[in-house]
C-alpha positions as a printed NumPy array, in Angstrom:
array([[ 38.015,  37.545,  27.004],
       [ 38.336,  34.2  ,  29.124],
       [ 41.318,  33.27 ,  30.508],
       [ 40.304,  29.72 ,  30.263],
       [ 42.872,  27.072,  29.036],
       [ 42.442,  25.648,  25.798],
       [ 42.11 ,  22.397,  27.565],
       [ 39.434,  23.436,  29.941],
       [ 37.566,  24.933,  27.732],
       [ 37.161,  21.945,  25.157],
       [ 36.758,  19.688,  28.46 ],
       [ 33.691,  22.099,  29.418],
       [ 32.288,  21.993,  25.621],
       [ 32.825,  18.01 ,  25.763],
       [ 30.738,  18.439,  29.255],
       [ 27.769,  19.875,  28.054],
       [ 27.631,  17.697,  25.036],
       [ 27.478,  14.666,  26.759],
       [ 25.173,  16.043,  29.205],
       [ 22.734,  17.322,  26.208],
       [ 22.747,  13.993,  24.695],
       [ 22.226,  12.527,  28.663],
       [ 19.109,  14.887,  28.796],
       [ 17.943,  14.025,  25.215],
       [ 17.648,  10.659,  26.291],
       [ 16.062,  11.043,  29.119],
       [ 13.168,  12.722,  27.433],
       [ 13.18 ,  10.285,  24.852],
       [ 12.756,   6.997,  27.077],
       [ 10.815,   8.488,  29.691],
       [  8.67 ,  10.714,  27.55 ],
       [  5.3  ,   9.07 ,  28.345],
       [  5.965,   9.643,  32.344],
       [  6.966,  13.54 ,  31.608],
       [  3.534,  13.95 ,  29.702],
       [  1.786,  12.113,  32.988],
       [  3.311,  14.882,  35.329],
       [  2.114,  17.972,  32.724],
       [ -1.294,  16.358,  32.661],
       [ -1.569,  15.786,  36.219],
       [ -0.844,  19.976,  37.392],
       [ -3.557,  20.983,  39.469],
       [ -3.797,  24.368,  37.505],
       [ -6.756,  26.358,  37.804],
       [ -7.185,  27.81 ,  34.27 ],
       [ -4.622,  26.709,  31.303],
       [ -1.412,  28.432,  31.913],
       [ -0.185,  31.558,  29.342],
       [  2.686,  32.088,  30.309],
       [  5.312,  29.583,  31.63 ],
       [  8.688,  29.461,  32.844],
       [ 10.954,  26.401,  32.806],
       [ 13.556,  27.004,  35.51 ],
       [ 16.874,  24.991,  34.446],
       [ 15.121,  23.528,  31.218],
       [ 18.269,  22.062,  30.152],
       [ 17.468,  20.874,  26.414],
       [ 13.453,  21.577,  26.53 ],
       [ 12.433,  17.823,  28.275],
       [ 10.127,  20.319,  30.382],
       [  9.413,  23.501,  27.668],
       [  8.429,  20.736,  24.975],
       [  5.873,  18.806,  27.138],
       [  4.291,  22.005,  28.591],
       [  4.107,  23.027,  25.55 ],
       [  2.07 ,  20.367,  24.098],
       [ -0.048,  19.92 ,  26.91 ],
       [ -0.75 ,  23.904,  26.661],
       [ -1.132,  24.644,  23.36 ],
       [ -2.096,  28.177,  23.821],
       [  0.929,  28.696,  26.51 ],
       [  3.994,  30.346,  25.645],
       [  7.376,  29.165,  27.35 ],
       [ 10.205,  31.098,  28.895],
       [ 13.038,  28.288,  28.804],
       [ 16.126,  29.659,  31.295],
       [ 19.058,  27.868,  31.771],
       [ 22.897,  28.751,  32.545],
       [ 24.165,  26.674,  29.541],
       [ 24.478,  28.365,  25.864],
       [ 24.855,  25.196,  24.427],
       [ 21.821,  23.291,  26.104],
       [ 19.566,  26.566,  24.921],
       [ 21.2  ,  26.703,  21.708],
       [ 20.147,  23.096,  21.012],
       [ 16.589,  23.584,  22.725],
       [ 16.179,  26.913,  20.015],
       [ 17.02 ,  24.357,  16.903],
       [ 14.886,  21.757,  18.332],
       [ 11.881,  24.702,  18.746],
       [ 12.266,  26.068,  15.413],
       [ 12.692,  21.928,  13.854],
       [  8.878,  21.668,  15.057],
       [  7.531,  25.048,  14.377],
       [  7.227,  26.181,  17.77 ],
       [ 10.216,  28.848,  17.61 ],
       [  7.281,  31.667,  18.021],
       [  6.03 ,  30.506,  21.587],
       [ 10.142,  29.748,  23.439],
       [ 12.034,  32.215,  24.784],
       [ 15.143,  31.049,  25.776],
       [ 17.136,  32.832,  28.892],
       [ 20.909,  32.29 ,  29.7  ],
       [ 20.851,  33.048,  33.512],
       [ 22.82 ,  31.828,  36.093],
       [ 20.095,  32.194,  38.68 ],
       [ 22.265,  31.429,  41.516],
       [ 23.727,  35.087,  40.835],
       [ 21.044,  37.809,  40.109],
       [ 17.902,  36.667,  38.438],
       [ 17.164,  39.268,  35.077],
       [ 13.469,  40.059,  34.4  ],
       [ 11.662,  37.124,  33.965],
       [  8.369,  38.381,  33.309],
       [  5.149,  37.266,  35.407],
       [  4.64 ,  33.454,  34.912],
       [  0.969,  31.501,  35.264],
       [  3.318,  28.773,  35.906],
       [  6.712,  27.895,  36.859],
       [  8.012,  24.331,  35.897],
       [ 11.177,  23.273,  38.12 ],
       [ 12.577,  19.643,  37.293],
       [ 15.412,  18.533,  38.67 ],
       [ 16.661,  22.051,  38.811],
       [ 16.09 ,  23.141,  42.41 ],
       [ 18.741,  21.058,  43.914],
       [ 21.558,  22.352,  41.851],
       [ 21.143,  25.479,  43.443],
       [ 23.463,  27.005,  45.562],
       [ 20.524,  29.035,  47.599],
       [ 17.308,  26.804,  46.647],
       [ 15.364,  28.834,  49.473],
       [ 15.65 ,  32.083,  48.162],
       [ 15.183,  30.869,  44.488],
       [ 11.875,  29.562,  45.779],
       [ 11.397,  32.863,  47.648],
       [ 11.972,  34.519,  43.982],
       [  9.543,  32.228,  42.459],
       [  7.009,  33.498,  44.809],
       [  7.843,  36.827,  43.926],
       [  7.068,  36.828,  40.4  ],
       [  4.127,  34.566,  39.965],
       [  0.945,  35.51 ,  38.774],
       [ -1.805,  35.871,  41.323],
       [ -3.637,  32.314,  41.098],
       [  0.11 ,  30.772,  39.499],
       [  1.475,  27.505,  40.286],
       [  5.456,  26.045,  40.97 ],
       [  5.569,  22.506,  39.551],
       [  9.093,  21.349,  41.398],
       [  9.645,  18.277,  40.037],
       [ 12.908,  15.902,  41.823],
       [ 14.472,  12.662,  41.342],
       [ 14.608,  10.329,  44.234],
       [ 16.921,   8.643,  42.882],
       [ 19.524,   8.326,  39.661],
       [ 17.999,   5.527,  37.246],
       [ 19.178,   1.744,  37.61 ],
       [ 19.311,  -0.313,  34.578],
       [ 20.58 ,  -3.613,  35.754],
       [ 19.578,  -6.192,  37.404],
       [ 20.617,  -6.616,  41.101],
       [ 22.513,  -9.557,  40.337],
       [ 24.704,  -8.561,  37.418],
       [ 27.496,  -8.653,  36.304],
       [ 28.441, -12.004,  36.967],
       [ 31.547, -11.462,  38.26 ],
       [ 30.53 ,  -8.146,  40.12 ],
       [ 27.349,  -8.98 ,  41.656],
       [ 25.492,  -5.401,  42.651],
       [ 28.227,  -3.59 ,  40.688],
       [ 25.804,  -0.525,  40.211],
       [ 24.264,  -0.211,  43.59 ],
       [ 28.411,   0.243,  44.849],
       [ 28.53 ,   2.442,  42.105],
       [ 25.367,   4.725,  43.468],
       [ 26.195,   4.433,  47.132],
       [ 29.574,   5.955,  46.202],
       [ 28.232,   8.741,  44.239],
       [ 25.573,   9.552,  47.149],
       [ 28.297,  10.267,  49.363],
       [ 29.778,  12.306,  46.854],
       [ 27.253,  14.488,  46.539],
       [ 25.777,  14.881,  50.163],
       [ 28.953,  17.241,  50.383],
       [ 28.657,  18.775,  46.433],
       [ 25.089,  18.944,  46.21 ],
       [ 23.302,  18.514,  49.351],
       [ 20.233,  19.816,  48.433],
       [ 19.674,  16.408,  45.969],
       [ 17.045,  14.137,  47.741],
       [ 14.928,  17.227,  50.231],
       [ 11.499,  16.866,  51.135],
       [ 10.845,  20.45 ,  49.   ],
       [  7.094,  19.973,  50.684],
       [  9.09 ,  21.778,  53.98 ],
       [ 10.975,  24.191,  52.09 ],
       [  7.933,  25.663,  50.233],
       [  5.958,  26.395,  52.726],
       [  8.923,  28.168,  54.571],
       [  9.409,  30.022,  51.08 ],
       [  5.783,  31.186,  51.496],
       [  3.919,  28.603,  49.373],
       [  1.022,  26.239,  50.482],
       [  1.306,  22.984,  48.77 ],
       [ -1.845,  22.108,  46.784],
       [ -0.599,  18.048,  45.67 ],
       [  2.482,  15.845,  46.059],
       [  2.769,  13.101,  43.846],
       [  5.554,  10.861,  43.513],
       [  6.312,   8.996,  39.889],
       [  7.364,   5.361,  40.126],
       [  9.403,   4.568,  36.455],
       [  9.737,   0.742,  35.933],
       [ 10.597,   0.631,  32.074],
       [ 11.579,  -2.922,  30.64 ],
       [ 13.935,  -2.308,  28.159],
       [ 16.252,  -4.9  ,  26.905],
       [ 15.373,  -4.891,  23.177],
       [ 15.001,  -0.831,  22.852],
       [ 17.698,   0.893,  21.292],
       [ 17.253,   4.162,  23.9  ],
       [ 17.312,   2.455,  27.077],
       [ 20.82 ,   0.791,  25.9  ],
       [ 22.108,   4.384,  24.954],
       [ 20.431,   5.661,  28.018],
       [ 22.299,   3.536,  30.064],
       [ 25.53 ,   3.6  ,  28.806],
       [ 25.491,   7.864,  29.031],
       [ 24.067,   7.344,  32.493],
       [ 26.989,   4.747,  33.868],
       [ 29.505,   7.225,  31.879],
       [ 28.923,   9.954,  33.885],
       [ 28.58 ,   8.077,  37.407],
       [ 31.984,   6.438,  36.432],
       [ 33.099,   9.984,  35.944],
       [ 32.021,  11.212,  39.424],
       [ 33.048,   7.339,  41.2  ],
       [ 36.193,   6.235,  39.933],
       [ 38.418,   7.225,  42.184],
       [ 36.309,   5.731,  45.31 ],
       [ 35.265,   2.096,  43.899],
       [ 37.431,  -0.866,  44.266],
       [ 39.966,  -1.606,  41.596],
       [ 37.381,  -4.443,  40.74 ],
       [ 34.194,  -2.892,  40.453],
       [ 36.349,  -0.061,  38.231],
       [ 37.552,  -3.076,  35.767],
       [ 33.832,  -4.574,  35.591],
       [ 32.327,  -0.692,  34.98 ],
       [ 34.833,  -0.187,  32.612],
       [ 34.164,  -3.457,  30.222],
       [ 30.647,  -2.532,  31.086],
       [ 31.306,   0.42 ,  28.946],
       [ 33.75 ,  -0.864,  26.54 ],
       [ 30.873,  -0.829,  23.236],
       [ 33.334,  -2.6  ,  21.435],
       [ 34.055,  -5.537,  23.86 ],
       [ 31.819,  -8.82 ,  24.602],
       [ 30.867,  -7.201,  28.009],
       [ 29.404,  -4.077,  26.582],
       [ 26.461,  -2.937,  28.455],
       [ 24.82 ,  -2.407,  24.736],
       [ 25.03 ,  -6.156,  24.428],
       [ 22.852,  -7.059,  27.342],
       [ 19.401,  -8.157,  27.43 ],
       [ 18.27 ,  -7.881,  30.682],
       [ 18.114,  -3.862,  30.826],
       [ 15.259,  -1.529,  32.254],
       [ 14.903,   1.771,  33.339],
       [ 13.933,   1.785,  36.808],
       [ 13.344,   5.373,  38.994],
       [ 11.595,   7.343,  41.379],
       [ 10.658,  10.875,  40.929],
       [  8.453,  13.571,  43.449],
       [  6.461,  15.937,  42.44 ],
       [  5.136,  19.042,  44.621],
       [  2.749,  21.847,  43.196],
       [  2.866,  24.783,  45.53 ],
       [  0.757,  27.952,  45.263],
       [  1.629,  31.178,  46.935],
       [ -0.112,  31.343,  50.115],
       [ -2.86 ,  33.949,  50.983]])
């Protein structure tokens, strides 16, 4: 039975809703740069078997699987909710037969996992407590000839321009430099050269790519939603750090009822980095 309070417990459901909807819409607006990265894995033969390591929703499982259409995917993730939805999104398009879905907190002991062709890690690796001996486990149970996609942002996405608001000029860079200091104590894995790592973890990288996302947006309906989830969440993590008036700016920023409303603007695009390192296991 968990001890959790009430209040903690609808705060944590709340969480991972707005983070499914977060990761929804990511997939959604930057869908055709996902389907680059599957096409672009120097695999040797079609993968069989796959494993998507932190799959949050399926952004990863449902791209692998269309790009692999004989492939079946092992989706893991620590969330129930986030695999929940991925299972009802799976079984909406017919593909319940070829996910398996995996609650694991693989920060804690990894369960059996089978022997993957190829193991698809995006944006997953920095969230781990111990990324080095996750990789080290990845090596473990690949199949001889198997590839680890790890796929990272560079960056959180900007959707304004440098010069906006008016009356908070370069409002959302603030915003970003406060949240990188956050997390280069909370998550200071976020932004590694993984190229280093792997090849301490016993890998040899085969490519590196990096993903350059300029998406101009201002008339989609997505990139407005995308944004407003996205400056959310950095408010939540900011707040108490910015300036009382970059806080009053963000917050009529994300007032959709008010003139200011980031859902009102025009001038919106999607604009990110992301890295990409294939790694075999060395010889």
């Amino acid at each position: 039975m968990s001890n959790a309070h009430p209040n903690e417990t609808h705060h944590d459901h709340q969480h991972d809703r707005d983070q499914a909807e977060l990761l929804e819409l990511d997939a959604e607006v930057l869908a055709e740069h996902i389907r680059s990265i599957a096409a672009w894995l120097p695999v040797t033969t079609p993968p069989h078997e796959i494993m998507d390591l932190g799959c949050g929703t399926g952004t990863g499982t449902f791209a692998l699987l269309d790009h692999f259409p004989d492939a079946h995917v092992t989706a893991v993730d620590s969330s129930a909710g986030h695999l929940q939805r991925l299972h009802e999104k799976a079984r909406a398009a017919g593909l319940a037969e070829r996910v398996h879905t995996v609650e694991a907190d693989l920060d804690a002991t990894w369960p059996d996992l089978g022997t993957p062709d190829l193991v698809w890690a995006s944006a997953a690796m920095h969230h781990m407590a111990d990324p080095d001996r996750a990789l080290r486990r990845v090596n473990e149970i690949l199949a001889p000839g198997g590839l680890l996609a790890v796929v990272e942002l560079a960056g959180f996405p900007r959707f304004l321009p440098g010069n906006a608001p008016a009356d908070r000029p370069g409002l959302e860079e603030r915003c970003h430099a406060a949240s990188e200091r956050l997390h280069a104590e909370h998550v200071p894995h976020r932004g590694a050269d993984w190229g280093p790592k792997l090849t301490t973890a016993g890998f040899t990288v085969a490519a590196e790519r990096g993903v350059t996302v300029d998406i101009e947006g201002s008339r989609d309906e997505a990139v407005g939603r995308y944004a407003l989830g996205s400056l959310r969440r950095l408010r939540d993590g900011v707040a108490e750090t910015l300036a009382a008036e970059d806080l009053s700016a963000l917050d009529r920023l994300l007032d959709t009822e008010g003139p200011d409303s980031i859902l009102r603007r025009d001038d919106l695009a999607v604009r990110t980095e992301r890295t990409v390192w294939a790694a075999r296991p060395a010889a």
